[in-house]
Each structure stands twice: as C-alpha cells, then as structure tokens.
C-alpha positions as protocol buffer text, in pm:
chain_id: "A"
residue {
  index: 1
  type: UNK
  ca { x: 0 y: 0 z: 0 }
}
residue {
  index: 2
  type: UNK
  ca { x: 147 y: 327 z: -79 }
}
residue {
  index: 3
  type: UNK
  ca { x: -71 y: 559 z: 115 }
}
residue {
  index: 4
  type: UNK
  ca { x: -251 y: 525 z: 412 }
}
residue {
  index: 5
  type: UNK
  ca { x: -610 y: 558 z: 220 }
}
residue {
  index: 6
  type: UNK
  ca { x: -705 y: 210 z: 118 }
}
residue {
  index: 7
  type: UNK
  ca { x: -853 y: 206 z: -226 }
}
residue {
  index: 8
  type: UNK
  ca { x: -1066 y: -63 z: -355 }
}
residue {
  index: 9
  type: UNK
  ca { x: -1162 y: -150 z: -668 }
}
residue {
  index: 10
  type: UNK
  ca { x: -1486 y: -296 z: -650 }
}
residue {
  index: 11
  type: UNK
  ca { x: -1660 y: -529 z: -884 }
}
residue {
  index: 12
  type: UNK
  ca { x: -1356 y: -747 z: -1107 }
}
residue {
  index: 13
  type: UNK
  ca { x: -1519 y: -1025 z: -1321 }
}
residue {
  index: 14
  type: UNK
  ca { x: -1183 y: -1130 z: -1517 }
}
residue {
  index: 15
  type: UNK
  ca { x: -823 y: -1187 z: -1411 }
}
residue {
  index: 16
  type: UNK
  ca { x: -714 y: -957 z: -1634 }
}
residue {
  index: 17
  type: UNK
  ca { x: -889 y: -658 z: -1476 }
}
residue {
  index: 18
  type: UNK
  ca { x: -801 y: -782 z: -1173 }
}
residue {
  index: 19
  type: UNK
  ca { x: -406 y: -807 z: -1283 }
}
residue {
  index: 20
  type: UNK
  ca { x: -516 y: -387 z: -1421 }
}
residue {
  index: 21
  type: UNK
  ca { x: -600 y: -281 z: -1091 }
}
residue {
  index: 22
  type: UNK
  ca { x: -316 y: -465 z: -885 }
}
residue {
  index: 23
  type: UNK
  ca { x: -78 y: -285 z: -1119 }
}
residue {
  index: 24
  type: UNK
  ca { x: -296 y: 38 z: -1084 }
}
residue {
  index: 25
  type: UNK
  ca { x: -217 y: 44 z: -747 }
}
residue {
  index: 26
  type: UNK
  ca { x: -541 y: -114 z: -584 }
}
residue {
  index: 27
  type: UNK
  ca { x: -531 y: -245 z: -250 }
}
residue {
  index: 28
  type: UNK
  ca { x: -780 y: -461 z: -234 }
}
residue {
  index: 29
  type: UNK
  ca { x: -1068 y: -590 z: -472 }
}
residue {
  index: 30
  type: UNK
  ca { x: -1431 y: -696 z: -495 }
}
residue {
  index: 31
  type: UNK
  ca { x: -1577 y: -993 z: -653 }
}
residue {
  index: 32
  type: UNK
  ca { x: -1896 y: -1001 z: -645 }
}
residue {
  index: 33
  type: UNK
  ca { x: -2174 y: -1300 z: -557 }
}
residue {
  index: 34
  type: UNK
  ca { x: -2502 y: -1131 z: -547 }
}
residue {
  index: 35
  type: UNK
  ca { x: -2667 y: -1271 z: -839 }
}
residue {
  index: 36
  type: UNK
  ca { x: -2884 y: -969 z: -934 }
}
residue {
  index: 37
  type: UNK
  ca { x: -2577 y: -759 z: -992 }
}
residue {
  index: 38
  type: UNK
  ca { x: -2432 y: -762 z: -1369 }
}
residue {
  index: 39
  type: UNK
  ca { x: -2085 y: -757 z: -1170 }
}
residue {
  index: 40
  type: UNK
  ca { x: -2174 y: -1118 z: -1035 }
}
residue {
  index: 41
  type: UNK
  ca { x: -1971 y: -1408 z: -1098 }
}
residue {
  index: 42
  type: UNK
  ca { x: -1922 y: -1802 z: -1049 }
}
residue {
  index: 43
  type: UNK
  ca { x: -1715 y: -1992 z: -834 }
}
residue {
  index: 44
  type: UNK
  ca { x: -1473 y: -2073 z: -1119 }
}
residue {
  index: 45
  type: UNK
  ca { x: -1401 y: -1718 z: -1236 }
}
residue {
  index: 46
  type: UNK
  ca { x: -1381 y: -1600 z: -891 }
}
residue {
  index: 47
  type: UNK
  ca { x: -1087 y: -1911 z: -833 }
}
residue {
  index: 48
  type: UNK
  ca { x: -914 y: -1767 z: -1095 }
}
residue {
  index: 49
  type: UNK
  ca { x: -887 y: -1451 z: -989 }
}
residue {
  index: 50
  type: UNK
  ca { x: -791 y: -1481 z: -643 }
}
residue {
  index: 51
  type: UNK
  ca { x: -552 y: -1761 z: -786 }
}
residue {
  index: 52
  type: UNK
  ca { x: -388 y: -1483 z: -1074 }
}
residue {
  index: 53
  type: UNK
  ca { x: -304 y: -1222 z: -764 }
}
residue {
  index: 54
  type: UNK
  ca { x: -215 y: -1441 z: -528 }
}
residue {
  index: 55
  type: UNK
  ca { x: 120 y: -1327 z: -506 }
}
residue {
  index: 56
  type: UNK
  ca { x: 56 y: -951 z: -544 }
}
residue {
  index: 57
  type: UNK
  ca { x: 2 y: -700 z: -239 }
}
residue {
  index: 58
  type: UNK
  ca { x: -384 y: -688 z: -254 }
}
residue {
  index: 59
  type: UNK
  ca { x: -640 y: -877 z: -30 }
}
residue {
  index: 60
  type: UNK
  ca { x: -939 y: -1019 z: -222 }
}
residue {
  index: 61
  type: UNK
  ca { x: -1306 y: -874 z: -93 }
}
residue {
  index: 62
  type: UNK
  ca { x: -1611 y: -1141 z: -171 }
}
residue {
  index: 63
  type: UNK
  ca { x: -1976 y: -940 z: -175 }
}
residue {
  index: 64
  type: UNK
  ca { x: -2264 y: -1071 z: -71 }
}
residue {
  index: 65
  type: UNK
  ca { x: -2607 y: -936 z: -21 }
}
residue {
  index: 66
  type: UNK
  ca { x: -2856 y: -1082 z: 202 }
}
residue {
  index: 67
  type: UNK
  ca { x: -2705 y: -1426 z: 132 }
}
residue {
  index: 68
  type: UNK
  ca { x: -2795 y: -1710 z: 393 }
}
residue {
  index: 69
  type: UNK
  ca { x: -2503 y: -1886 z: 543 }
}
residue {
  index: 70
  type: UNK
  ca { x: -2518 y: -2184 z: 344 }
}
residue {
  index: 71
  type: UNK
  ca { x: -2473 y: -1967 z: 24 }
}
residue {
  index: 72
  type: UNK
  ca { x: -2180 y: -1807 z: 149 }
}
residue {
  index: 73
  type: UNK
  ca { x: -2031 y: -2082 z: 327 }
}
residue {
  index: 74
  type: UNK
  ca { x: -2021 y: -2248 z: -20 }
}
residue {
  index: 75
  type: UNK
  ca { x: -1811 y: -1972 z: -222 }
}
residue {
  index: 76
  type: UNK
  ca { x: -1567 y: -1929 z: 92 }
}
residue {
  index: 77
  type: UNK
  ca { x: -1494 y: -2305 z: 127 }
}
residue {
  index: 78
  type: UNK
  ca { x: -1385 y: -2293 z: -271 }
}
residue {
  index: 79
  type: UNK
  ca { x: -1214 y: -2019 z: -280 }
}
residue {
  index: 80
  type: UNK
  ca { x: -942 y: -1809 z: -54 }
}
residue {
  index: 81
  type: UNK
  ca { x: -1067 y: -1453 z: 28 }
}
residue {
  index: 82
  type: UNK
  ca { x: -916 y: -1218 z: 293 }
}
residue {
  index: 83
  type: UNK
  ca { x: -1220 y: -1005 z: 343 }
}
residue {
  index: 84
  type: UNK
  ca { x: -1627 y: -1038 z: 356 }
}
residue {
  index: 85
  type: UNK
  ca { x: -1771 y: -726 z: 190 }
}
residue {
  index: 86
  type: UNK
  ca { x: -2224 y: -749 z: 349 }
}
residue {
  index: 87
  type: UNK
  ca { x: -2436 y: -536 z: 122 }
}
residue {
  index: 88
  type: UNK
  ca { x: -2740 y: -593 z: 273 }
}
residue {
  index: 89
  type: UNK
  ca { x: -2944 y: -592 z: 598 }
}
residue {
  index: 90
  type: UNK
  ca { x: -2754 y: -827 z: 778 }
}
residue {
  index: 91
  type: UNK
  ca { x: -2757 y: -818 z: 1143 }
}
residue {
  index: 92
  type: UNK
  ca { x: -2457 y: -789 z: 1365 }
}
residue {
  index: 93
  type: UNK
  ca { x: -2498 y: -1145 z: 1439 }
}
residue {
  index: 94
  type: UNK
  ca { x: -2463 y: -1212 z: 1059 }
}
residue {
  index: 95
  type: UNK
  ca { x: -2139 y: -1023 z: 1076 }
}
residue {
  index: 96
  type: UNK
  ca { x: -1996 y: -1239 z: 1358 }
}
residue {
  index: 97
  type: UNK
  ca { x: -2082 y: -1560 z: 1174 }
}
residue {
  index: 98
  type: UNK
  ca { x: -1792 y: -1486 z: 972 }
}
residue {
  index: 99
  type: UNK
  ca { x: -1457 y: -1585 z: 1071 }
}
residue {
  index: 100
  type: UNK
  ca { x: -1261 y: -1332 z: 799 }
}
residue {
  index: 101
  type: UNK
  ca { x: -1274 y: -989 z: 849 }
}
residue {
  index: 102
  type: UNK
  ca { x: -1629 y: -819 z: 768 }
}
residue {
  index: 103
  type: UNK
  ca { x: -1652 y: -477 z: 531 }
}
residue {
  index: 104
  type: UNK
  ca { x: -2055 y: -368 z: 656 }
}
residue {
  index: 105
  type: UNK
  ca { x: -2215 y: -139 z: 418 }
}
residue {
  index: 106
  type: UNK
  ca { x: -2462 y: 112 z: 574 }
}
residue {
  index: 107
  type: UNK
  ca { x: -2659 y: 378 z: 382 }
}
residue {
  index: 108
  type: UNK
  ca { x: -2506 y: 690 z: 368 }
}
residue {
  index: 109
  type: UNK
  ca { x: -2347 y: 853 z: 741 }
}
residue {
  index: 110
  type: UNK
  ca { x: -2622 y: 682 z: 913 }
}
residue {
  index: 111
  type: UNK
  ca { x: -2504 y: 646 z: 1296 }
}
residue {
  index: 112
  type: UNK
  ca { x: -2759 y: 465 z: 1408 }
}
residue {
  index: 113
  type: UNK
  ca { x: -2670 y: 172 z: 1163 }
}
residue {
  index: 114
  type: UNK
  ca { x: -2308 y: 219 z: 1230 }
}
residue {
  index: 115
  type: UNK
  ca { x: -2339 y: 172 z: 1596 }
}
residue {
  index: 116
  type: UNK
  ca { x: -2502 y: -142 z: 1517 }
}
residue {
  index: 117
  type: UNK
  ca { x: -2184 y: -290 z: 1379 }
}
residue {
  index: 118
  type: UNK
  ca { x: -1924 y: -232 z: 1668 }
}
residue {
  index: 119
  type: UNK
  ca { x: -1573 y: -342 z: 1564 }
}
residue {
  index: 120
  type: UNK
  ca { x: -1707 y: -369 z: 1251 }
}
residue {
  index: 121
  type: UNK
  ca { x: -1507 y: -165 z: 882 }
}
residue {
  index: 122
  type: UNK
  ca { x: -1760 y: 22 z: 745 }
}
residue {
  index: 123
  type: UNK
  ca { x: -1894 y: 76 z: 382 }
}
residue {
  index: 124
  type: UNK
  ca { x: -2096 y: 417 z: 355 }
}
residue {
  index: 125
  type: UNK
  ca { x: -2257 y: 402 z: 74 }
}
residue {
  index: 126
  type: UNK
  ca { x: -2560 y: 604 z: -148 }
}
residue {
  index: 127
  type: UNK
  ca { x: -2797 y: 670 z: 152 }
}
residue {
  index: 128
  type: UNK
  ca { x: -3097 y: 524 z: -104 }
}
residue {
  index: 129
  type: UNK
  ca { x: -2953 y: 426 z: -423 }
}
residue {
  index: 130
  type: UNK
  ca { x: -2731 y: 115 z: -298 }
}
residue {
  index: 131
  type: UNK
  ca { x: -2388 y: 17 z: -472 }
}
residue {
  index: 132
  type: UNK
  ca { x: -2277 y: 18 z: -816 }
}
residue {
  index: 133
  type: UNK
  ca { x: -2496 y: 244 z: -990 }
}
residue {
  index: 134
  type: UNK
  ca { x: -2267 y: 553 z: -951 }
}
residue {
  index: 135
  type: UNK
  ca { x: -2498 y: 739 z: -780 }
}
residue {
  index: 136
  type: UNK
  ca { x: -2283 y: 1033 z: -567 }
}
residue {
  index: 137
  type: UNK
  ca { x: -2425 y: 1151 z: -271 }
}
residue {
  index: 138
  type: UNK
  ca { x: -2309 y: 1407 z: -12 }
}
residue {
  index: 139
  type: UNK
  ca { x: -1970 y: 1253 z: 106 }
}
residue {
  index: 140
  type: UNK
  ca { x: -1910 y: 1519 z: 382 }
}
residue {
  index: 141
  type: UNK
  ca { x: -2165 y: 1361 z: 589 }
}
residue {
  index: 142
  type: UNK
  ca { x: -1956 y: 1106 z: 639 }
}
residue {
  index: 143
  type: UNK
  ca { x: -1730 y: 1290 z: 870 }
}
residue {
  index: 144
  type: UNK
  ca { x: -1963 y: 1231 z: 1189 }
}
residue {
  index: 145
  type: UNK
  ca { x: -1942 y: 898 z: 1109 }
}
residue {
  index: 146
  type: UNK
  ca { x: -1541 y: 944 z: 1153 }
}
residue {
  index: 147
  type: UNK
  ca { x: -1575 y: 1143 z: 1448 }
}
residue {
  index: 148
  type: UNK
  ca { x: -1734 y: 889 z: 1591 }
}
residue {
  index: 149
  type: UNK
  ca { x: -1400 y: 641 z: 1545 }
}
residue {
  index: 150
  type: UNK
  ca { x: -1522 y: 434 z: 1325 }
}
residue {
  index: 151
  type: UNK
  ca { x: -1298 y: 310 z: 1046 }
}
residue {
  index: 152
  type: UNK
  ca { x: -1503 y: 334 z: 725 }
}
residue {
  index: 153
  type: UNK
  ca { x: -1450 y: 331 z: 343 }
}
residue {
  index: 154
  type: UNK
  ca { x: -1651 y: 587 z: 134 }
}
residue {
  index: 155
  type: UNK
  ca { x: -1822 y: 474 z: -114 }
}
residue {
  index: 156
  type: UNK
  ca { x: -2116 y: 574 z: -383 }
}
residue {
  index: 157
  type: UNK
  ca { x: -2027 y: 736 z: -730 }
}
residue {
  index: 158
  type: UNK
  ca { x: -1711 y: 820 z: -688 }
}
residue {
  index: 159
  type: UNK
  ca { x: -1456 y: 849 z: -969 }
}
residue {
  index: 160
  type: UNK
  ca { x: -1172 y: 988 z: -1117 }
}
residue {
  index: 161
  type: UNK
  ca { x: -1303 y: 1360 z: -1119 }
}
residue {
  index: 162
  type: UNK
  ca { x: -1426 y: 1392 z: -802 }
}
residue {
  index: 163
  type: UNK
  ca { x: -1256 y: 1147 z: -521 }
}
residue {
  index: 164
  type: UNK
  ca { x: -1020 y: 1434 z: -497 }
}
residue {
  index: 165
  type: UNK
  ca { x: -1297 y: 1684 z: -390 }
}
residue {
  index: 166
  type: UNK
  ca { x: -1491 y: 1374 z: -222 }
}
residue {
  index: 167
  type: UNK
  ca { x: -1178 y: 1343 z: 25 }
}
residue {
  index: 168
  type: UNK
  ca { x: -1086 y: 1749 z: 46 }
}
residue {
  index: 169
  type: UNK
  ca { x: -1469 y: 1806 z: 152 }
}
residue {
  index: 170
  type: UNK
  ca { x: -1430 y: 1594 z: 489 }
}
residue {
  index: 171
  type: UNK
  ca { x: -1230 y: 1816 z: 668 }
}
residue {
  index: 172
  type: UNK
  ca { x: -877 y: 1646 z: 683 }
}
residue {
  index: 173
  type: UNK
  ca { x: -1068 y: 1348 z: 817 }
}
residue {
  index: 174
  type: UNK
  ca { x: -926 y: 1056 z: 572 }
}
residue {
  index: 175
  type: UNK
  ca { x: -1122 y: 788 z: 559 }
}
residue {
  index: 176
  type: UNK
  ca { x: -966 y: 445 z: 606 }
}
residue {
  index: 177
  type: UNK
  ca { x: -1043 y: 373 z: 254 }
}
residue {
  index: 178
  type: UNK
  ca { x: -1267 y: 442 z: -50 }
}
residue {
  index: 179
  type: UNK
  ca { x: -1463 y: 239 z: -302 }
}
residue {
  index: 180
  type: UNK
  ca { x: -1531 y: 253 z: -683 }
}
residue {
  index: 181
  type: UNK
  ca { x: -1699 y: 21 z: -944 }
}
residue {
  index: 182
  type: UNK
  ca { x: -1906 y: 242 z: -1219 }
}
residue {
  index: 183
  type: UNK
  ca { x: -1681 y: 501 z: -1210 }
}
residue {
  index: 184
  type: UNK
  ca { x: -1396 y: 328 z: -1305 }
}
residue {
  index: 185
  type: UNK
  ca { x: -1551 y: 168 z: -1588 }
}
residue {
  index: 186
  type: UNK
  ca { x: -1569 y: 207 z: -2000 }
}
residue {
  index: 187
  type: UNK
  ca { x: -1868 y: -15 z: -2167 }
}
residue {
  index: 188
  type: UNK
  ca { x: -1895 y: -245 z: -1838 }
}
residue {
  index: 189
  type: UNK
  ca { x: -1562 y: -293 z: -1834 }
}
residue {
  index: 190
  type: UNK
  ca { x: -1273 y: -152 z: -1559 }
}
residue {
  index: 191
  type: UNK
  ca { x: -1059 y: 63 z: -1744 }
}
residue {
  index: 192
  type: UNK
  ca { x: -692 y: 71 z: -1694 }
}
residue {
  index: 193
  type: UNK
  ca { x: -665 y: 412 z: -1731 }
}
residue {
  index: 194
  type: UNK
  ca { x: -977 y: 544 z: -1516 }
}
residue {
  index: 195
  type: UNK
  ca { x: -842 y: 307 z: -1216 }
}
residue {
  index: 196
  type: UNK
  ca { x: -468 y: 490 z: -1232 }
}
residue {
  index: 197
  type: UNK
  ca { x: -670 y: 801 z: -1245 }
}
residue {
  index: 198
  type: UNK
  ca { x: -849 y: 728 z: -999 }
}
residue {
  index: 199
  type: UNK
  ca { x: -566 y: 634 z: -782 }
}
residue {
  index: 200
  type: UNK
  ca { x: -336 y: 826 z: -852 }
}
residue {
  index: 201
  type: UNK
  ca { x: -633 y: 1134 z: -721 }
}
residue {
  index: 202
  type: UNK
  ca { x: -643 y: 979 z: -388 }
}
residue {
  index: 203
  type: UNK
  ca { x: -303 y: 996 z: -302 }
}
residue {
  index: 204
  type: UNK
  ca { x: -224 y: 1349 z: -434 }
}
residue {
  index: 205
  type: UNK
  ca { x: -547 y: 1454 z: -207 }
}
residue {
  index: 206
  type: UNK
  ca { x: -406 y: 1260 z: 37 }
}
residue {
  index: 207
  type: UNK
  ca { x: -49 y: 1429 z: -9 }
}
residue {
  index: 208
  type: UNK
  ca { x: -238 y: 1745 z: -50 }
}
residue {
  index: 209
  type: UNK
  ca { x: -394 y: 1662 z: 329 }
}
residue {
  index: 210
  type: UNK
  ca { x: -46 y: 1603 z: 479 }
}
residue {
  index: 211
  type: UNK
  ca { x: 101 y: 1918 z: 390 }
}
residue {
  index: 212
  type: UNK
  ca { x: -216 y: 2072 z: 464 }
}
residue {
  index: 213
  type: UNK
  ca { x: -176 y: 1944 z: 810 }
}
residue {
  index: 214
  type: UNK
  ca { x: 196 y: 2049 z: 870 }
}
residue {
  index: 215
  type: UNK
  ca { x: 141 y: 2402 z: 786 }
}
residue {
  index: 216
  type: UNK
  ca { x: -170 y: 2476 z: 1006 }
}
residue {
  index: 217
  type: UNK
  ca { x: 78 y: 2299 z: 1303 }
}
C-alpha cells in the first residue's frame, strides 16, 4: 500500500482486470456474488482470480447481499478470500458468523446503523440508491461517522473527477479507505486508465492533506 487511504476497486469479473488494478495500485478488490448484480460471478471465475493475484500486495473482498449462510459458506470453502464485503441488511450477528474480516455497508453517514456494527469496517454508501450504480451523494456527511471512530471506506459514485474533492470536503478526516466500481468503468468494463486516475487522485489529495496538516501545526 502506498498511502494510508485504502482504495478498492470494486466489482472485477476477469483476471485480467483484476491483474489492471493490482498494477494500478489497488489495494484490495471486490468480486462479487449477489446474483442480481451484472458484476456477479461463479465460483470458477472467482478461483481464478484470487488464484492470478495471489502473489501480489492486494487482499481479495467477496460481496454478498442478504445471502444465507449456506450460500456463502459455499463460495468461501472454494475459494481463498481475505475479506467479507455485506451489502445488505444483515444483522450484527450475521457479521460475527464470519470468521474473515467483515466490510458492513450502511446507507449513507447513518449512525444509528453504524453503531449497530461495533468493531465492525464500514462501507458508507448512497444513503438510497445502494452500490454500483454511480450514484454520488453528499460525502461530507460522512465525517460524523469518523468522528465517531469508526474506520469506514466511502463509497457511492465516486470516480476519477471527483474522489479528490470527495476526500478534500471531509475536513482532513481521511477515511480508512474508499470504493469505486461504475466510475472506473468504460462499456462495463474496468478501465486501466480510469483506475490509475483514480488512484493516482487519492493519493495526491491525500499528499495534499499532509502538507495541509503540517502548515496549520
């Protein structure tokens, strides 16, 4: 990892844009199981995946939404993930069923929800729209959230253009990482170019942070 800001690169349905965003500069990815989603994938393509990065510096995220056990149970036997991404309404006894570490997405800079999730990394995504339709949303909310002390990823139609802004708007209050699917995307398809862009934003906002911070010491 080369900044502090984790970035994730949601959404990878081939090794080779998995391989794009490892050499992009991702640090960790999403492969998604919730079969309504035109990100979803099978066991098999998922295997391949994790099993074409295995070596690089990048943990593997598996998403599932309102999966039972069972359904869940079955992808994690087959194949190795580091992380559990729950995109649903899963309870915090849902979350401790899981034996890898849990990513719990909540809409939007809801405290409630997050307080529901102790422990837990969260996801703050589109307060109504859910993930992966690119909907943007008002990110600076999420700096109660932070407050707070809870370690969450931002999420919800971010891209290239605006992470930058996304990250200045929250008050020097980095996030402990930040999300992207659609807008890293051409035709369905991650882009090489649009994840460099995209990470290469975050860490000069990031830099931009630091010396932000040293100056008003």
């Amino acid at each position: 990892m080369s900044g502090n800001v984790r970035i994730k690169i949601c959404g990878i349905t081939s090794p080779e844009d998995a391989i794009a965003a490892v050499e992009a500069g991702a640090d960790l990815i999403g492969i998604n199981f919730v079969p309504t989603s035109k990100r979803c994938v099978d066991i098999p393509t998922a295997a391949a995946i994790c099993e074409t990065i295995a070596d690089a510096p990048v943990e593997t995220v598996a998403l599932f939404q309102n999966a039972n056990w069972d359904e869940m149970e079955h992808v994690l036997r087959r194949v190795n993930f580091d992380r559990v991404q729950l995109h649903g309404e899963e309870t915090e006894e849902d979350v401790e069923l899981v034996d890898l570490p849990v990513i719990k997405a909540i809409r939007g800079a809801d405290v409630e929800a997050a307080e529901a999730y102790p422990g837990t990394l969260l996801l703050l995504d589109h307060p109504s729209e859910g993930g992966g339709k690119g909907n943007s949303w008002d990110w600076s909310e999420a700096t109660e959230v932070i407050e707070l002390g809870y370690d969450v990823i931002l999420a919800g139609g971010l891209n290239p253009e605006n992470v930058a802004p996304a990250l200045g708007d929250l008050g020097g209050m980095m996030p402990w990482g930040v999300d992207v699917a659609t807008g890293v995307e051409v035709d369905g398809r991650k882009d090489p170019a649009r994840m460099a862009a995209f990470i290469s934003a975050v860490r000069v906002a990031e830099e931009a942070d630091r010396i932000e911070g040293i100056e008003s010491d």
